[in-house]
C-alpha positions in Angstrom: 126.7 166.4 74.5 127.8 167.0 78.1 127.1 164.0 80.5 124.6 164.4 83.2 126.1 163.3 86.4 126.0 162.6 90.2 128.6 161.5 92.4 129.0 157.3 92.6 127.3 157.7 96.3 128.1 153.9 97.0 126.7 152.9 100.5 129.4 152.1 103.2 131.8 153.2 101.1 134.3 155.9 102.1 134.7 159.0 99.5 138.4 158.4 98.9 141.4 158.0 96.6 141.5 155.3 95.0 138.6 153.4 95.1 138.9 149.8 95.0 137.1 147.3 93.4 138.5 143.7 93.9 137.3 139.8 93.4 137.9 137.2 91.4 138.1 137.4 87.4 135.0 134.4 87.6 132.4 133.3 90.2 133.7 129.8 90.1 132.1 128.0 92.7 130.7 129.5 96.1 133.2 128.5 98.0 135.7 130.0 95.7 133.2 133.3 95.7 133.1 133.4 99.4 136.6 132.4 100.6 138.4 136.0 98.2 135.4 137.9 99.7 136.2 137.1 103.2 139.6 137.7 102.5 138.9 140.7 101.1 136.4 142.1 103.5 138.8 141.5 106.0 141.4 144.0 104.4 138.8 146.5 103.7 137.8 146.0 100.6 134.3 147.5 100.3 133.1 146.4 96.8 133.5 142.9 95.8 134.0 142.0 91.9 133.0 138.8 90.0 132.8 137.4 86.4 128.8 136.0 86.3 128.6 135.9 82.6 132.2 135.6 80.6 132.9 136.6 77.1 135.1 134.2 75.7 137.4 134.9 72.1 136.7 131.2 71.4 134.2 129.1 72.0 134.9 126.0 74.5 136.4 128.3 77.2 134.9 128.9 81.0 132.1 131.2 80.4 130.6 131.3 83.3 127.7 130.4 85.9 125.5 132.5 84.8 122.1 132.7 86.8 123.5 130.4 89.3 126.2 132.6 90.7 123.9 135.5 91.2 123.1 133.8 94.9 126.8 133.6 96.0 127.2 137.2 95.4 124.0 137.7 97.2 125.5 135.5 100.1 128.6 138.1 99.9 126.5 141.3 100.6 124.7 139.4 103.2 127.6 137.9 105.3 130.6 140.6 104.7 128.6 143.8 103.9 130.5 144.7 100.7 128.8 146.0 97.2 128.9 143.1 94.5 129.5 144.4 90.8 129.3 142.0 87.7 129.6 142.6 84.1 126.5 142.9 81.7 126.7 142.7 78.0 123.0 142.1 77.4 119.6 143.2 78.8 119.2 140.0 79.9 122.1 140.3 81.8 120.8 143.7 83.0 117.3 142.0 84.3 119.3 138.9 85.7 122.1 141.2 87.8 119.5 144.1 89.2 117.1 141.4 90.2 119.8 139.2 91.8 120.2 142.9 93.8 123.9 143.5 92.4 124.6 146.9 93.1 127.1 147.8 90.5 127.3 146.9 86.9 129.5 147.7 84.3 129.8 147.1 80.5 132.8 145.1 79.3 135.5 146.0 76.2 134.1 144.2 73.8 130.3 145.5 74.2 131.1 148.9 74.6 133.0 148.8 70.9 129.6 147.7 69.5 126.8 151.1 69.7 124.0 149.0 69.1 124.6 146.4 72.1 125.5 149.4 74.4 122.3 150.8 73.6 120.1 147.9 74.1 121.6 147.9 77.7 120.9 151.8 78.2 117.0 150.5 77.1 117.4 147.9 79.6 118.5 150.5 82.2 115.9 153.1 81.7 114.4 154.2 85.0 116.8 152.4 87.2 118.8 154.0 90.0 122.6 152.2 89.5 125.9 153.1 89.0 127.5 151.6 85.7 131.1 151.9 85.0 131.9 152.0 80.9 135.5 150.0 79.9 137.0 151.8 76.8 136.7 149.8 73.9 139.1 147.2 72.7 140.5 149.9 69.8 141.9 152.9 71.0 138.7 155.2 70.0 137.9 158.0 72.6 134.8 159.2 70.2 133.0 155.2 70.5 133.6 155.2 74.6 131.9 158.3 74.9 129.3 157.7 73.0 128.8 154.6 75.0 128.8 156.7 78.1 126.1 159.4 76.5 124.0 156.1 75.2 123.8 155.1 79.0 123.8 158.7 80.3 121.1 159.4 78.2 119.4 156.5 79.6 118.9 158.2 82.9 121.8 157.0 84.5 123.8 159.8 86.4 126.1 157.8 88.4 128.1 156.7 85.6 132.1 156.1 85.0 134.8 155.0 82.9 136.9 151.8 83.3 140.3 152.2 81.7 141.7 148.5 80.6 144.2 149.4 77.8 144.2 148.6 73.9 144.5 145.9 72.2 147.1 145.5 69.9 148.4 142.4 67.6 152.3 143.0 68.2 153.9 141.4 71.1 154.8 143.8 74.1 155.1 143.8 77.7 151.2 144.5 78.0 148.4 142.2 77.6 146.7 145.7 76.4 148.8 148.9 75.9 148.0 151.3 78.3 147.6 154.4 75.9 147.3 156.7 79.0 147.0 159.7 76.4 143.3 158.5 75.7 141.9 158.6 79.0 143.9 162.0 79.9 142.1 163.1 76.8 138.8 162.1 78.5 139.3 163.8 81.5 140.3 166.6 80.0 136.9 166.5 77.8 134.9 165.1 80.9 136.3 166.1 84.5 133.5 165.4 86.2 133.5 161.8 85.1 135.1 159.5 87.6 137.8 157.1 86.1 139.0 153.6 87.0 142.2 151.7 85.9 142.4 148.0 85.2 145.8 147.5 85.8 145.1 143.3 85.6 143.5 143.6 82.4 146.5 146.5 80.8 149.1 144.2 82.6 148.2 141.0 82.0 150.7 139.6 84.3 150.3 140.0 88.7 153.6 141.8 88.5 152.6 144.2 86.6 149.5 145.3 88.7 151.3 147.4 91.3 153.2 149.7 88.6 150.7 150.0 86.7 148.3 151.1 89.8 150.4 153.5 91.0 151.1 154.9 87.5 146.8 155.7 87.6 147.3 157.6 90.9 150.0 159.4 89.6 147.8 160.8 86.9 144.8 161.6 89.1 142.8 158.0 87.8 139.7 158.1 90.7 139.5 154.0 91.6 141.0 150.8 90.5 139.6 147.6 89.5 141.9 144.6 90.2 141.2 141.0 90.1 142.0 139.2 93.0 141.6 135.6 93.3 142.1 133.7 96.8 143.9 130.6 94.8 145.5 132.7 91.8 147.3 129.5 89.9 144.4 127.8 89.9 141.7 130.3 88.7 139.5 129.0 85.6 140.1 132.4 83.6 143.1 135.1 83.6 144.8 133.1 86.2 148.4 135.3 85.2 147.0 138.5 85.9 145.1 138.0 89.3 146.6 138.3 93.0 145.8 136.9 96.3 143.9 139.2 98.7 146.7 139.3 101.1 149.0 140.8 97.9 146.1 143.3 96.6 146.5 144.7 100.1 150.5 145.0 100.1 149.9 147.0 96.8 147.5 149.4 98.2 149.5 150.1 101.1 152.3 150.8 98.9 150.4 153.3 97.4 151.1 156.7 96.8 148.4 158.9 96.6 148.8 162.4 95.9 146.5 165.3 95.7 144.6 165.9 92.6 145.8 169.3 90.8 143.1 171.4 89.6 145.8 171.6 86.7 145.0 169.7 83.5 148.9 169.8 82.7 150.7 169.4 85.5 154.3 168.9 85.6 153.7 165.0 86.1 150.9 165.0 83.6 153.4 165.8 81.3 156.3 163.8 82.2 153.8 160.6 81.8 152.8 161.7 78.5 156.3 162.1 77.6 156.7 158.1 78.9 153.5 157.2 76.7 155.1 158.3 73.6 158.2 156.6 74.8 156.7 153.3 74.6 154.8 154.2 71.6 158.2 154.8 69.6 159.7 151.3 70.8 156.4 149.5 69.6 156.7 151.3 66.5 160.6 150.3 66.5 159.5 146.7 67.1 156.8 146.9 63.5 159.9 148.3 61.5 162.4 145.6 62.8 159.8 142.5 62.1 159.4 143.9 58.6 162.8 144.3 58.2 163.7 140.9 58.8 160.7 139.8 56.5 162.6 142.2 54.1 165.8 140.0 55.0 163.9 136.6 54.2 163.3 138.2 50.9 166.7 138.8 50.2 168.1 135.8 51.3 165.7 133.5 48.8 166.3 135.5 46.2 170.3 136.0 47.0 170.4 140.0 47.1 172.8 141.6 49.1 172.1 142.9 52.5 172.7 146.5 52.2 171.2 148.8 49.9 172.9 152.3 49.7 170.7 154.3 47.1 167.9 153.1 49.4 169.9 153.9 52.3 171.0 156.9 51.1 167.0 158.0 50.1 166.0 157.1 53.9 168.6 159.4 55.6 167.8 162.7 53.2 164.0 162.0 53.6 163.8 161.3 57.1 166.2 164.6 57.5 164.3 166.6 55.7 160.9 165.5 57.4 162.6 166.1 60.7 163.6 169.2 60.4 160.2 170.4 59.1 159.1 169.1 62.2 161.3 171.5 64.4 164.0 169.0 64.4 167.9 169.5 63.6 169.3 167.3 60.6 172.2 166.2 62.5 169.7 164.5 65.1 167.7 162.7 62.4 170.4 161.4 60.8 172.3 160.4 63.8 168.6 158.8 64.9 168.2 156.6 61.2 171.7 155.7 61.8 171.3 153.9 64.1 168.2 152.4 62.9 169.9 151.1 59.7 172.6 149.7 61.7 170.2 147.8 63.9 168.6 146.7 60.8 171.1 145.5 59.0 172.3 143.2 62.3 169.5 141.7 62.2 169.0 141.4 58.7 172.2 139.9 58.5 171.2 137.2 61.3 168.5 136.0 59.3 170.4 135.6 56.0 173.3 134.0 58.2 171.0 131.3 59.6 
């Protein structure tokens, strides 16, 4: 099912590369609301982001104003000018936000893994006129976020698209969510009409990662960015590691680079950041054998058996080998690559029973 689409046609807004959508991760308080939008505003910023309703892993947590912070974003339009977006995960939410005149919604990680909530918001949405950007789903599943964008699609809604925040993943890395940039390359492949956003705050977890991370999107032809920007980062009720001031959100855009968009699907660069996908994907996979490894040394130590193992080393190299090189690999390279895998292993293998 192809999607139906129109251009985002947001008022006041200029038809460029990237376009930026910037607030704070919560409405807090109004001030708090109205201080980043200024801020904002003034570095032209033209749409204006805020957390109304929060989902929360636990209970106890900040999750929001609700109702009440639907006038503060009102006040926003009304004294800078800017678009306000907020996040819906219910039809509730989608009555609350279109009456509170918030021009942009879009459906969060966690709702768009779950068909039947997306679905109650496409009912929610029939016969309204509003852009609504999708965020993949919190498990790297191309087939569910597409769905989620032909459930709303086929609600009517033609100025619809996607909201790339990473993966999430239960191994420690770098990333609050791994990027995965093969998934959404995959979608615009499948979908090049379909304008895409990157979360870099969201993917990154951390402000310092927000500006690679943004200019890693542009590099692969990523239409807009969605960054949380917080006028008092340190002290922000939710996410307060991830979000930057106004006055550094507009350092990072200037630092941009944007290039033209290839009509190429596998440009040179394309490729190259594909290559550095996979990259990462082998260290995180590096990282799961290590942790079992020294699990494996635990094992050995409390039940005294010797570090090294050679007709299981030995079983390792002539398997891997052979795998390799039905893979279009020599067996010189696999060896010399489980090699030093073993040797790794055994250091810290031998750490833990040391200890």
């Amino acid at each position: 099912m192809e999607l139906d689409l129109l251009p985002l046609n947001l008022p006041g807004v200029p038809d460029q590369r990237p376009l930026v959508i910037a607030g704070p991760c919560s409405a807090e308080t109004e001030e708090q609301v109205m201080s980043a939008a200024r801020q904002l505003s003034h570095n032209g910023i033209k749409i204006f982001r805020a957390g109304i309703w929060k989902p929360r892993t636990k209970p106890g947590g900040f999750e929001g104003n609700g109702e009440k912070a639907l006038p503060w974003l009102q006040r926003v339009k009304a004294e800078t000018g800017m678009l306000t977006s907020t996040e819906v995960a219910t039809p509730h939410h989608v009555e609350a936000a279109l009456k509170g005149g918030v021009d942009l919604l879009w459906i969060g990680a966690r709702t768009s893994a779950n068909p039947f909530a997306v679905q109650d918001i496409a009912d929610a949405l029939r016969g309204v006129d509003v852009p609504v950007l999708v965020k993949n789903p919190v498990n790297p599943d191309l087939e569910l976020w597409i769905g989620g964008m032909q459930r709303i699609n086929g609600a009517g809604i033609k100025r619809l698209a996607a909201i790339h925040r990473g993966f999430t993943t239960y191994d420690k890395t770098i990333y609050r969510n791994l990027p995965m940039w093969h998934v959404p390359i995959e979608l615009r492949r499948r979908m090049p009409g379909l304008p895409i956003f990157c979360d870099p705050s969201h993917i990154g977890g951390r402000r310092e990662l927000v500006a690679p991370l943004s200019q890693q999107a542009m590099d692969l032809g990523f239409d807009g960015l969605i960054i949380e920007s917080h006028c008092n980062p340190d002290a922000a009720w939710s996410d307060a590691k991830q979000q930057v001031t106004p006055d550094v959100l507009s350092f990072i855009l200037d630092k941009l680079v944007v290039r033209s968009v290839s009509d190429s699907t596998e440009s040179l660069k394309s490729l190259r950041q594909q290559i550095d996908e996979l990259d990462n994907d082998l260290i995180q996979q590096l990282s799961k054998r290590m942790r079992i490894s020294r699990e494996i040394a635990q094992y050995k130590k409390d039940h005294n058996v010797a570090v090294v193992q050679t007709g299981r080393y030995n079983e390792i190299l002539d398997k891997r080998g052979a795998q390799g090189v039905l893979c279009g690999m020599s067996s010189d390279f696999m060896k010399a690559i489980f090699e030093a895998i073993h040797a790794e292993s055994v250091r810290q293998q031998i750490e833990i029973i040391n200890k």
